[in-house]
N, C-alpha and C positions, 0 to 999 in steps of 0.2 A: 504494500500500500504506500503511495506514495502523496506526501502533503506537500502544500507551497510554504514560502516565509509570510510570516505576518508580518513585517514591516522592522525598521531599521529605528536602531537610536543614534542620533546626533551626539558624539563626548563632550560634553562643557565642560569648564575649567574645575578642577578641585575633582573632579571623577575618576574613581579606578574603577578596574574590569569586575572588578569582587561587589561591590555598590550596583553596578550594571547591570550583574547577574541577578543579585538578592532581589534588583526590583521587578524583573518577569520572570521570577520561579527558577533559573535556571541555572548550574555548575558556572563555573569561571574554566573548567578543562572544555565545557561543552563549549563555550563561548570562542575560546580557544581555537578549536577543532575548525567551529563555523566559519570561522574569520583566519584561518592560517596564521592566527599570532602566534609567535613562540615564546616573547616575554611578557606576563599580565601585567608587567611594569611598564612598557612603552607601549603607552597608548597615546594618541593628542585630539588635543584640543580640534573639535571638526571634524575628526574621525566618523565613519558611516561602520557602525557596528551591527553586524545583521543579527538579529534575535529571533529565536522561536521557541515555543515552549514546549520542552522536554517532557512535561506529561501528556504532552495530547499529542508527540509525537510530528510537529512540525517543521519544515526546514529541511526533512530527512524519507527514511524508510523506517519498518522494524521488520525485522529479523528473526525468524524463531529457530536455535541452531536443532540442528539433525544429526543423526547419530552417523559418527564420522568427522564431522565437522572441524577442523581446526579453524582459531582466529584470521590467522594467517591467511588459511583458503578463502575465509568469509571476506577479510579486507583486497583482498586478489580481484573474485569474485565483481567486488563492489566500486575498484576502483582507487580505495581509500589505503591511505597508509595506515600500516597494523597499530602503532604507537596510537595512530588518533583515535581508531578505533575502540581501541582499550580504555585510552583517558576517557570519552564520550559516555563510556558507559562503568566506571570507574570500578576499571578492573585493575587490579593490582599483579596482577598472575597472566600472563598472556597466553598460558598453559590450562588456565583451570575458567573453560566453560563447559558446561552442561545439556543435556539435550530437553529441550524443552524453554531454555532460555531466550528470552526476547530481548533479541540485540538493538541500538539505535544505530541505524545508520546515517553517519550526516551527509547531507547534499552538499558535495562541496565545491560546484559550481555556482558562475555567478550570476546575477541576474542581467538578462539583456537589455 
């Protein structure tokens, strides 16, 4: 199943990525993921930060892994590097998913 983004936030002054996430529901890794940042530290001022909310599954796919399954395959499969994949769904273990598991997948194209 596949969802669109709901809409971007603008960074104003005095904003971090951690404040940006708390305000629509969602991880600072997902946020992360979404936006190919690598430091939550360098963000700026005017920045277009794409947001979507992680419990309703927007922005992305979900994924229900299968018996067999590695992350690796899943992230292959999807496009996505495995690291992002992991942090999105804040996995600690890149070894240890299970079957029956609903993965997020991010969409990590951008919009036209």
């Amino acid at each position: 199943m596949r969802f669109n983004i709901k809409t971007n936030h603008i960074v104003r002054r005095g904003e971090t990525l951690s404040e940006i996430a708390g305000r629509y529901g969602v991880t600072v890794a997902y946020l992360m993921a979404l936006n190919a940042i690598t430091n939550p530290h360098l963000i700026y001022v005017g920045q277009a930060i794409r947001i979507a909310d992680e419990n309703n599954g927007s922005g992305g796919m979900s994924y229900v892994v299968q018996r067999g399954d590695t992350l690796a395959r899943i992230a292959q499969q999807f496009g996505v590097n495995v690291w992002m994949l992991a942090q999105v769904n804040n996995l600690r273990d890149i070894h240890l998913i299970y079957v029956g598991q609903t993965l997020m997948i991010p969409d990590t194209t951008m919009p036209s």
